[in-house]
C-alpha positions in Angstrom: 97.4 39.6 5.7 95.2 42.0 3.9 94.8 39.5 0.9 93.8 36.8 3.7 91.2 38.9 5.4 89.8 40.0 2.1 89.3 35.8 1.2 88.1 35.4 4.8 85.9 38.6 4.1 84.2 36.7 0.9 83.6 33.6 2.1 82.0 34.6 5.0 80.2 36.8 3.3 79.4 34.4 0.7 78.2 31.8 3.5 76.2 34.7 5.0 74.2 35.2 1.5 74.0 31.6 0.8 72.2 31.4 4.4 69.9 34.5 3.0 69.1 33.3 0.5 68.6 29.5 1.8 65.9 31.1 4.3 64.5 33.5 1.8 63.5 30.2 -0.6 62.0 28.7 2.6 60.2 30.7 3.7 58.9 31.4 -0.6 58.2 28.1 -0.5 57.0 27.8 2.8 54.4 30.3 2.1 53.1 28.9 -1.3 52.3 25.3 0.9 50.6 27.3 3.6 48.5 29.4 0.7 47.6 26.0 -0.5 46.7 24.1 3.0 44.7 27.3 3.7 42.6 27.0 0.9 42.4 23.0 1.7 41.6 23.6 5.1 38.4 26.1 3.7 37.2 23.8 1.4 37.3 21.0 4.2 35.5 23.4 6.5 33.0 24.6 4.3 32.5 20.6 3.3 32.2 19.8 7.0 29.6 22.6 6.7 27.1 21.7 4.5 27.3 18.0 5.4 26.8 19.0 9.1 23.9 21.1 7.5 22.4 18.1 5.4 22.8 15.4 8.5 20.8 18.3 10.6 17.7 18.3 8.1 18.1 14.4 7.4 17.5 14.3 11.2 14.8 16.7 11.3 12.8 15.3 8.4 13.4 11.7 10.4 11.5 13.3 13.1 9.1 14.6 11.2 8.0 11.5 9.4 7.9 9.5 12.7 5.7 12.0 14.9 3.7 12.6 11.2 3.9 10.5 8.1 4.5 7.0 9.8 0.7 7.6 11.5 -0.7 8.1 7.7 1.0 5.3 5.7 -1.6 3.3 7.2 -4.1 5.3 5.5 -2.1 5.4 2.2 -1.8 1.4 2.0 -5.8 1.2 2.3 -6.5 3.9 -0.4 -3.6 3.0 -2.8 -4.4 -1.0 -3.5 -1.7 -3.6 -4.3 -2.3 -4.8 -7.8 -3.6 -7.9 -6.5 -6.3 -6.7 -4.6 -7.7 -4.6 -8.0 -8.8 -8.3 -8.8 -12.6 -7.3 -8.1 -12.6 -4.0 -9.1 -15.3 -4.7 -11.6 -17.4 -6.6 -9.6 -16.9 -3.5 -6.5 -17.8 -0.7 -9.0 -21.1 -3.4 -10.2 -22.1 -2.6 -6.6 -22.0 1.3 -6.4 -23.9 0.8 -9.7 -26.7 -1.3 -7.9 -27.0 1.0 -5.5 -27.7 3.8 -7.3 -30.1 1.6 -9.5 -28.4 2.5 -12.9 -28.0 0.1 -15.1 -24.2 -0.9 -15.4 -21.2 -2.1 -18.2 -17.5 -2.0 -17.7 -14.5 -2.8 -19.2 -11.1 -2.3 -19.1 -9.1 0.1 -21.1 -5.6 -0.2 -20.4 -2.9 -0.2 -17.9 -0.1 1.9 -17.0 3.0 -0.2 -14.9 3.7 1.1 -11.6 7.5 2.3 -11.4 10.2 3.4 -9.4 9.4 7.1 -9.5 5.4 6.9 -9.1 1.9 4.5 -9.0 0.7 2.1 -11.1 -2.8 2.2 -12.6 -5.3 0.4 -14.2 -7.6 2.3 -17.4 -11.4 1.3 -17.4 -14.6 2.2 -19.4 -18.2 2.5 -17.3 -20.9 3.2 -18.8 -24.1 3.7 -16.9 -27.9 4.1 -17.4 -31.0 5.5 -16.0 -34.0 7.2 -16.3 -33.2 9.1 -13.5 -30.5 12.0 -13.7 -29.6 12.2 -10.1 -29.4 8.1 -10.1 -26.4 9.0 -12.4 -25.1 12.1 -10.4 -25.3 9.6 -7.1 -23.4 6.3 -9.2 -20.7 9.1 -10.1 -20.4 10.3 -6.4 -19.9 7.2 -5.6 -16.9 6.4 -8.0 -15.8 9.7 -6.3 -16.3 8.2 -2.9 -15.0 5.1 -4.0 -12.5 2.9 -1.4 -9.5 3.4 -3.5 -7.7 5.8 -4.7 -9.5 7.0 -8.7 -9.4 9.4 -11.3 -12.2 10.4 -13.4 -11.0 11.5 -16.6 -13.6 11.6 -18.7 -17.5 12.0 -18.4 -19.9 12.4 -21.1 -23.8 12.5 -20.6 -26.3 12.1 -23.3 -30.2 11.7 -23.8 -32.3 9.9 -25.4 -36.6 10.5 -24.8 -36.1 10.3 -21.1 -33.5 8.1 -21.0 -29.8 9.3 -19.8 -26.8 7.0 -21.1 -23.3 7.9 -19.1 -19.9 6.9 -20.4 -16.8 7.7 -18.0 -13.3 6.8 -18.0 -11.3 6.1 -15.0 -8.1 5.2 -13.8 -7.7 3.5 -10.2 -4.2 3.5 -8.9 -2.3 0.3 -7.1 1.2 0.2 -5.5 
């Protein structure tokens, strides 16, 4: 009987560990899937964050440009041109030069294509005579002043016995 209880002893003993050791590799593994859905679920929240965060300002600057900008684009459309309507530019600058009463030549310099990122524009040469320096100062106002959106990159003034010659070159932007 003693050799029987001593098997009985050792199996169940040997169940007993087997069951230890069963739930000791659960929960060992258990644990390493939990680390690793924790960190999961972090990432998703902090994710779920920042999204949240970017469809917050996407809303506000929606606002914005519907109680703001939309009211200017208006504005934008009649100072920046469409390429099409720079088809009289020549003839719209020959008017600011007749009413400054300086005498008047133009021609084009160049053009720059519009793309995805920024304007187009369209280079051109004045240049511009009178015997009268503020006629000059008043024509270059007026390019200043002008209807569309221009640039004025260059200016140069000379004299000659009374006599004032101006070259400039321009840019005018189109959409």
């Amino acid at each position: 009987m003693d050799n029987h209880f001593k098997k009985k002893f050792i199996v169940e003993m040997s169940v007993a560990l087997l069951i230890v050791i069963a739930l000791f590799g659960g929960i060992l593994f258990f644990k390493g899937n939990m680390v690793d859905y924790m960190g999961r679920i972090e990432t998703a929240r902090a994710s779920l964050a920042s999204r949240t965060a970017s469809a917050g300002e996407l809303a506000n600057l929606r606002s914005q440009y519907n109680s703001k900008a939309k009211n200017y684009l208006n504005v934008l459309y009649n100072i920046i041109p469409s390429y099409d309507q720079l088809i009289n530019l020549n003839r719209d600058i020959q008017t600011l030069a007749a009413r400054s009463n300086v005498e008047y030549g133009f021609s084009f310099a160049g053009e720059t294509p519009k793309s995805d990122q920024g304007l187009g524009s369209i280079s051109f040469n004045l240049t511009a005579g009178s015997e009268n320096f503020s006629s000059l100062m008043s024509f270059i106002k007026s390019i200043q002043d002008f209807q569309y959106l221009n640039s004025i990159d260059k200016i140069s003034i000379n004299s000659d016995g009374g006599k004032f010659t101006m070259s400039v070159s321009a840019r005018v932007f189109y959409r």
